[in-house]
Steps between C-alpha positions, in 0.01 A plus 500: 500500500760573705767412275341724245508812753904406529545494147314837455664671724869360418399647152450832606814503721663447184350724316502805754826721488738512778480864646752744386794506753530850649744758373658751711482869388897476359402213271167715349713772444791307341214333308421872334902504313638781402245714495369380868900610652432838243187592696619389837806734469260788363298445784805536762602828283128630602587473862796697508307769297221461724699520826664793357179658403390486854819629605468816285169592521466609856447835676828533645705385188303796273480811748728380805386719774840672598498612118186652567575672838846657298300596176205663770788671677655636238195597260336683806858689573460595113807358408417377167860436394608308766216272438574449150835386599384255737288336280726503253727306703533130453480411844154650521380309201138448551169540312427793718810664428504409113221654441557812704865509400363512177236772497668780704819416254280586219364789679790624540639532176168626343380844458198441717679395812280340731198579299567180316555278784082326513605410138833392596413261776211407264738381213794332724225331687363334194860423430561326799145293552580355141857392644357320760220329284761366250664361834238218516502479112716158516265337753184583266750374176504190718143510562451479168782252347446231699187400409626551114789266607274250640280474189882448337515184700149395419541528097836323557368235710186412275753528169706215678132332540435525174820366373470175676188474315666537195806234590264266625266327328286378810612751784402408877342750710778525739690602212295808440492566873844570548521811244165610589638521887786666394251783341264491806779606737673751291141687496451434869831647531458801307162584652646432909721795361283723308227559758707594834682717285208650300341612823808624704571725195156599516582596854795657495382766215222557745745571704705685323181768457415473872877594591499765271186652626649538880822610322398767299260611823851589648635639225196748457582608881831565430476675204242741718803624647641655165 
């Protein structure tokens, strides 16, 4: 009887695969090939335009608040000229002073004068929101190419599959596991990427609309003065 328990369990030792060794993160990504390295460089690329993104959009980077004080100083003195000039200048390059420079330029070279400028700051305004929207354009084209690139991997991985099928006429699982990995990981890849950067885009265009809102609060006070 007890022989018969050895021999059982010897049998099953046999038969039982040895665990997978474990891989370190490197050797999963150097598993995914080209197009793992193609996704892991696009996902580097997305935080420099992310860290960029953060950089730009802030309070003090759109309407820096000495700009404001100069353009309050100068609107209130009624010196419309002079303020045109200064935001015309490149050293006062701002959204606040884009779109301002912009409206009392066209103001003043219109028949209307100042009548125009509500429609002025209206139209430069739109200008400007739509530049800083297509600012966090490439991290949404990332959002959405990665995954694409990742489904890449996945077709290329399971044609590999599918061709050791075809080479071999009695093909051994582990065979088939190495180019179905290979697919996994490339779509594990792309998808890591995709989501972060799907919802910090989705951020930062909310954003974009909440900056603009405090922005163009200021901008209304200012043109009061006119």
């Amino acid at each position: 009887m007890a022989e018969s328990l050895l021999v059982s369990f010897a049998s099953l030792a046999m038969q039982t695969p040895a665990p997978a060794p474990d891989k370190t993160l490197v050797q999963y990504i150097s598993e995914g090939g080209e197009i793992g390295y193609l996704i892991i460089g696009l996902s580097f690329t997305a935080v420099v335009f992310i860290i960029a993104a953060f950089v730009r959009l802030r309070r003090s980077q759109l309407a820096p608040e000495d700009e404001v004080t100069a353009l309050d100083r100068m609107l209130r003195a009624g010196n419309v000229d002079q303020a045109t000039k200064y935001c015309a200048s490149p050293d006062h390059d701002s959204f606040l002073t884009r779109v301002m420079g912009a409206a009392l330029l066209r103001c003043s070279r219109s028949p209307f004068g100042l009548l125009e400028l509500r429609t002025s700051l209206e139209e430069a305004g739109q200008q400007e929101v739509s530049r800083l929207h297509r600012s966090t354009d490439a991290i949404g084209l990332i959002a959405s190419v990665s995954p694409m690139l990742g489904l890449l991997g996945t077709v290329v991985g399971m044609v590999g599959a599918f061709d050791t099928l075809s080479v071999s006429e009695v093909a051994k699982p582990t065979q088939l596991a190495g180019s179905i990995s290979v697919a996994l990981i490339t779509t594990v890849l792309g998808l890591i990427v995709a989501i972060p950067c799907t919802a910090v885009h989705a951020y930062l265009r909310n954003r974009v609309d909440s900056l603009v809102g405090e922005v163009g609060d200021l901008i209304e006070e200012l043109a009061a003065h006119v």
